[in-house]
N, C-alpha and C positions, 0 to 999 in steps of 0.2 A: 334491791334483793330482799327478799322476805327475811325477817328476824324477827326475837320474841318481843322487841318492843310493838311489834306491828301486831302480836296475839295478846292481845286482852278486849274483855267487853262480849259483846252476843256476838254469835255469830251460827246464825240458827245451821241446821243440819238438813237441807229442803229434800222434799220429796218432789219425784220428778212427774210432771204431769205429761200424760200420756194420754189419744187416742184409742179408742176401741180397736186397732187393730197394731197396738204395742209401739208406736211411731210415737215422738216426742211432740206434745201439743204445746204449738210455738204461740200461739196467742195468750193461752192461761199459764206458763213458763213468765212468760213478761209481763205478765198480772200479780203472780206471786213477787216477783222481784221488785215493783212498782208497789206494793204492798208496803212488803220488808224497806225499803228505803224510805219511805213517808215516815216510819215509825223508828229512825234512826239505830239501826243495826251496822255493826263494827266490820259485817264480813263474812261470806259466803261458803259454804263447805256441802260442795254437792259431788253425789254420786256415791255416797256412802251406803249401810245399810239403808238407811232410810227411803234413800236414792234408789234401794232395787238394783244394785247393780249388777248384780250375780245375776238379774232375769232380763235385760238390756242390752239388745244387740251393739256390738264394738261403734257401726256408725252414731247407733242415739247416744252413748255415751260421751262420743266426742262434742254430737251437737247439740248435747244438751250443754259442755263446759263451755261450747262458744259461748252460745248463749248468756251464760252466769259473767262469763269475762266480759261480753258486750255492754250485761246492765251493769256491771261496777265501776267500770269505765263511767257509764253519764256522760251528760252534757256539760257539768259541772268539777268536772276533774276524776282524778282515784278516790273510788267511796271507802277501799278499805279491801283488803287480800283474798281470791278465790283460790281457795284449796281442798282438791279433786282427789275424792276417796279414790283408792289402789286397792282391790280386796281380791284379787288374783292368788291363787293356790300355789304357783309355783313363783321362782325368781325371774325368768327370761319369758314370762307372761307380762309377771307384775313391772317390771320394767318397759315393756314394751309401751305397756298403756301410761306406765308415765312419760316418758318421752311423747306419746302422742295430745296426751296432755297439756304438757309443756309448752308443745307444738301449737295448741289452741288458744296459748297464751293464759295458763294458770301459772300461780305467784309460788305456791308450795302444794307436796302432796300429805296426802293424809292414809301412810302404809298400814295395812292389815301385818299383823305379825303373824307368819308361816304357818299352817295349822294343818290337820292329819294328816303330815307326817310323825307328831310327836316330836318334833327335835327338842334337843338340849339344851341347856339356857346358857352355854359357849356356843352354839348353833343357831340361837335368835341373835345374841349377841354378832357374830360374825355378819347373817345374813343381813341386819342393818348398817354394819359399816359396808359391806359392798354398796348397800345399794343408796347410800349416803355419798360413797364414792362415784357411780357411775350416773344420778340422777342427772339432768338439765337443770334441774332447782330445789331448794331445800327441802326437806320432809320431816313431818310429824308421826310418830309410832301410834298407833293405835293399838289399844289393850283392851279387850273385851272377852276376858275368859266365859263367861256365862253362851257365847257364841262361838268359842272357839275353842272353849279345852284348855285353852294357851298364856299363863299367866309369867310375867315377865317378872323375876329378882328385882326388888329395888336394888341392891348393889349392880349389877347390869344397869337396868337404867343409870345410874349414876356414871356408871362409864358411859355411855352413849350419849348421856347429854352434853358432855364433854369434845363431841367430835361437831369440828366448826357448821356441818351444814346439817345437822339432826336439831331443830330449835323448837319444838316441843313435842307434845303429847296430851292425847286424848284419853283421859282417863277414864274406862267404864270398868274398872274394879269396883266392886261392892263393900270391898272388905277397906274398910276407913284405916284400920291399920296399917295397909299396905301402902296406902295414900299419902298417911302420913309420915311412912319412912321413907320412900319414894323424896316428900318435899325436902326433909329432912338432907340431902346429900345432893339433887342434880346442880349443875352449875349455874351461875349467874347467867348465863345465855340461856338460857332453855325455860321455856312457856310451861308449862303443868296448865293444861286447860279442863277443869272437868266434862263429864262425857254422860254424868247423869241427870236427867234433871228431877230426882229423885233427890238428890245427895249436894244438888247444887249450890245452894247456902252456908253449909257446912263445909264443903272443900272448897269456897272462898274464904272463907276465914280461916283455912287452914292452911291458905298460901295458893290455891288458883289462881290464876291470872283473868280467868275469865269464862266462857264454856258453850259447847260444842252442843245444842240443847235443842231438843226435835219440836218441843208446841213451842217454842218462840218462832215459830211461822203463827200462829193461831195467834200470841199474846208479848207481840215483843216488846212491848211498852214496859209489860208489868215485869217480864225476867231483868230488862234493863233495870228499874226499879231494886230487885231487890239486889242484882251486882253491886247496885251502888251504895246500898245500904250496906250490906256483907264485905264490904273489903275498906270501906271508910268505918269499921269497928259497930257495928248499930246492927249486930246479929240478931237481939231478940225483933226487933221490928223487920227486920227480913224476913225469919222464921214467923211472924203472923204473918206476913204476906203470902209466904211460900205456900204455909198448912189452908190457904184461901183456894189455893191451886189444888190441892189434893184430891178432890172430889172430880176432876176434869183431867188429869194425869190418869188416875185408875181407870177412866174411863177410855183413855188417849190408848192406854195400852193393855187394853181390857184381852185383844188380841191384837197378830201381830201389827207390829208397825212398820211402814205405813197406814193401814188399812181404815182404822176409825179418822186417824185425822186428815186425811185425804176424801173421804166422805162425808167431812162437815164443811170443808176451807169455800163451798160459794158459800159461806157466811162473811167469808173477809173479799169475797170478789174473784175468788178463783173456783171455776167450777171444771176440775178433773177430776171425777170420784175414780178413775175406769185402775184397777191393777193388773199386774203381769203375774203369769202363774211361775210357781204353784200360789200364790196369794189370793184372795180372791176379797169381794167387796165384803163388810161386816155385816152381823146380823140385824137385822131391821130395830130389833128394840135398842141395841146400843148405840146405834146413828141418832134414834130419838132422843135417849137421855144425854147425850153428847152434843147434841146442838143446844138442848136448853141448857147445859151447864157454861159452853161456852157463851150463847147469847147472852147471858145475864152477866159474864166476866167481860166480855168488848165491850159494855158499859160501864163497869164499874173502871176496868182498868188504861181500855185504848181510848175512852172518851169518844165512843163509837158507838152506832145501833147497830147490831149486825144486817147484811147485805142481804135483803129479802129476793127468793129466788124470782124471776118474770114469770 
């Protein structure tokens, strides 16, 4: 069963490649995954924002988790934990879809915390223990007020990490302060995974375990890189590494994401640019400057040339 020993290290946040007509493209799905495993990643976290989930009819969501649970699995034994974004509005949605989840054979989920409704932070607090209670398998909270409105007490957290099958969290809080009282108090079981990859250097040496991180599909060699540097104490050589990335992040998320890095990845061998509305594909000049920043980082950092289209 999933635990926070089993959350540390990369574990990119994939986007799901799709079809021009919104069906799940099972060929470049197992090209990204055949990617991500060459370049040893810790562990799968799909159907999240990144994922599109909110624009993915209930059957692709599921077939896309097959999917992700099929490449983990390998030939070669368990590569490491698939945990299947829940970002459902209500509780007896958001349950639904984890149990079908479950069902597909995901290890943990990774819960959106309840959002406009406005609830109370005794009201986020409850609805995680329900549904800590009632899941098929463990679960991670996810906190992403800049998305949701909905920013979670670190005291709360500290009670939730507390409850045996809640074993960590994605942190997309901005505000480092909250971060760092947050680490400050949850329990010795509980994962604290960062959720930025903005912020990713720093909330490992702030006590992450590891992180939930959207271009480590593009560059997973070099986020591994600087995990390893940032949590074996060698922050300032991290943060050169990281500020190398800076010019390919702005660009990552120039708009929304998925959208740019989903229109560069046949550089790594995966060619799904196609998105689900309302999103749509990015502007021509940012797909330009976006490929050359990434081409010139898959050499310097995956020991790679990128993947010239036919």
């Amino acid at each position: 069963m999933l635990d926070a020993t089993k959350l540390r290290g990369i574990l990119p946040a994939t986007p799901t490649p799709v079809t021009s007509d919104g069906t799940i493209d099972v060929a470049a799905s197992k090209a990204l995954f055949s990617w991500l495993f060459r370049q040893g990643i810790d562990g799968l976290v799909p159907l999240g924002g990144t994922g599109e989930y909110g624009a993915l009819a209930k059957d692709q969501r599921i077939r896309f988790a097959e999917l992700a649970v099929e490449a983990m699995a390998g030939a070669d034994g368990k590569r490491g934990p698939v945990i299947a974004g829940v970002l459902d509005t209500g509780y007896h949605d958001a349950l639904a879809a984890g149990r079908d989840f479950a069902a597909a054979g995901v290890d943990g989920l990774l819960v959106l915390t309840p959002y406009y409704t406005n609830p109370t932070q005794a009201g986020i607090r409850d609805y995680f223990l329900r549904y800590a209670d009632e899941s098929p398998v463990p679960i991670l909270i996810y906190e992403i007020p800049y998305r949701t409105r909905i920013a979670v007490d670190p005291e709360i957290l500290h009670e939730l990490s507390r409850h045996e099958r809640i074993v960590g969290m994605k942190a997309c809080n901005t505000d480092m302060y909250h971060f760092l009282r947050t680490v400050a108090g949850v329990h010795s079981s509980f994962a604290m995974l960062s959720g930025e990859d903005t912020l990713f250097p720093l909330q490992v040496a702030a006590g992450a375990k590891g992180g939930i991180v959207v271009t480590a599909n593009l560059l997973p060699r070099a986020w591994r890189l600087i995990f390893d540097l940032a949590s074996t104490g060698k922050l300032d050589k991290a943060l050169e590494i990281h500020r190398s990335l800076i010019p390919m992040m702005n660009l990552a998320f120039a708009e929304t994401n998925p959208g740019p890095m989903k229109a560069v990845m046949d550089l790594i061998g995966v060619d799904a640019p196609a998105m689900l509305a309302p999103l749509r594909e990015p502007a021509e000049d940012l797909k330009r400057s976006l490929r050359r920043e990434l081409s010139r980082l898959l050499v310097t950092y995956e020991g790679v040339a990128a993947v010239q289209p036919a």
